[in-house]
C-alpha positions as CSV (number, residue, x, y, z in Angstrom):
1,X,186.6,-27.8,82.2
2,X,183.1,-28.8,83.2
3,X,182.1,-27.7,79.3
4,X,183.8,-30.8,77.9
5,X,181.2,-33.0,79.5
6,X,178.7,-32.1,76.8
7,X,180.7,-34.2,74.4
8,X,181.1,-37.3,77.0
9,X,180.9,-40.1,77.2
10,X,183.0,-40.4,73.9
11,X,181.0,-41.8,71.2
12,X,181.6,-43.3,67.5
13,X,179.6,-43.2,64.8
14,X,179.8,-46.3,62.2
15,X,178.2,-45.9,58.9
16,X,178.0,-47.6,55.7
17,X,177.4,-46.1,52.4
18,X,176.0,-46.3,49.4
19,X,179.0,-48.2,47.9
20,X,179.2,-50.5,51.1
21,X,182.0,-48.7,52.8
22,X,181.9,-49.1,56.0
23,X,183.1,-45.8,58.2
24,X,184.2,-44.6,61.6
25,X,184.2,-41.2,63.0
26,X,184.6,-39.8,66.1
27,X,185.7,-36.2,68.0
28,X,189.4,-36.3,68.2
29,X,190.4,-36.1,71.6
30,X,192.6,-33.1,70.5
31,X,189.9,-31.6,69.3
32,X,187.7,-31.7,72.7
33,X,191.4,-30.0,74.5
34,X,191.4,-27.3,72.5
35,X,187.6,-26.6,72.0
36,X,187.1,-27.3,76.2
37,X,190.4,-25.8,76.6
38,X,191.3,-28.1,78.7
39,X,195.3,-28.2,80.4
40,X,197.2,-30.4,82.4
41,X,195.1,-33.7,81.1
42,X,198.3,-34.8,78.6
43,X,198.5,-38.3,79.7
44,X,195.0,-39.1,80.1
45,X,194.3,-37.7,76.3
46,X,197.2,-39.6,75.1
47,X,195.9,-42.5,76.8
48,X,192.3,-42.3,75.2
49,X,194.0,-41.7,71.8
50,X,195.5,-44.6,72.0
51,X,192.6,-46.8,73.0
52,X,190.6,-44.9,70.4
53,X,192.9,-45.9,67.5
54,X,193.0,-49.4,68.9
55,X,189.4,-49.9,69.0
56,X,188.7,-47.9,65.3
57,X,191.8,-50.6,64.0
58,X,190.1,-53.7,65.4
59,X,186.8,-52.6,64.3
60,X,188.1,-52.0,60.8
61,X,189.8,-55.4,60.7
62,X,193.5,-54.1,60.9
């Protein structure tokens, strides 16, 4: 779905608050199939999943 490009390239958002937690937040890829309805992209969402939890676990120190 052409749609989905309003919410690419995939971004992050890495905040710290007032109690110097650090956070990171992002549009689950999930979430952009079913609000784009997007179909027949399985592998390539699992695939950014993956790299997404890979990068928020390396960022956090994990």
């Amino acid at each position: 779905q052409q749609s989905v490009a309003i919410d690419l390239p995939q971004k992050a958002l890495i905040w710290e608050d007032d109690n110097a937690k650090v956070w990171i937040s992002y549009n689950d890829p999930r979430y952009l199939e079913k609000r784009h309805n997007i179909v027949g992209c399985e592998e390539v969402i699992a695939k950014i999943e993956k790299a997404l939890a890979g990068i928020t676990k390396s960022a956090a120190g994990k």
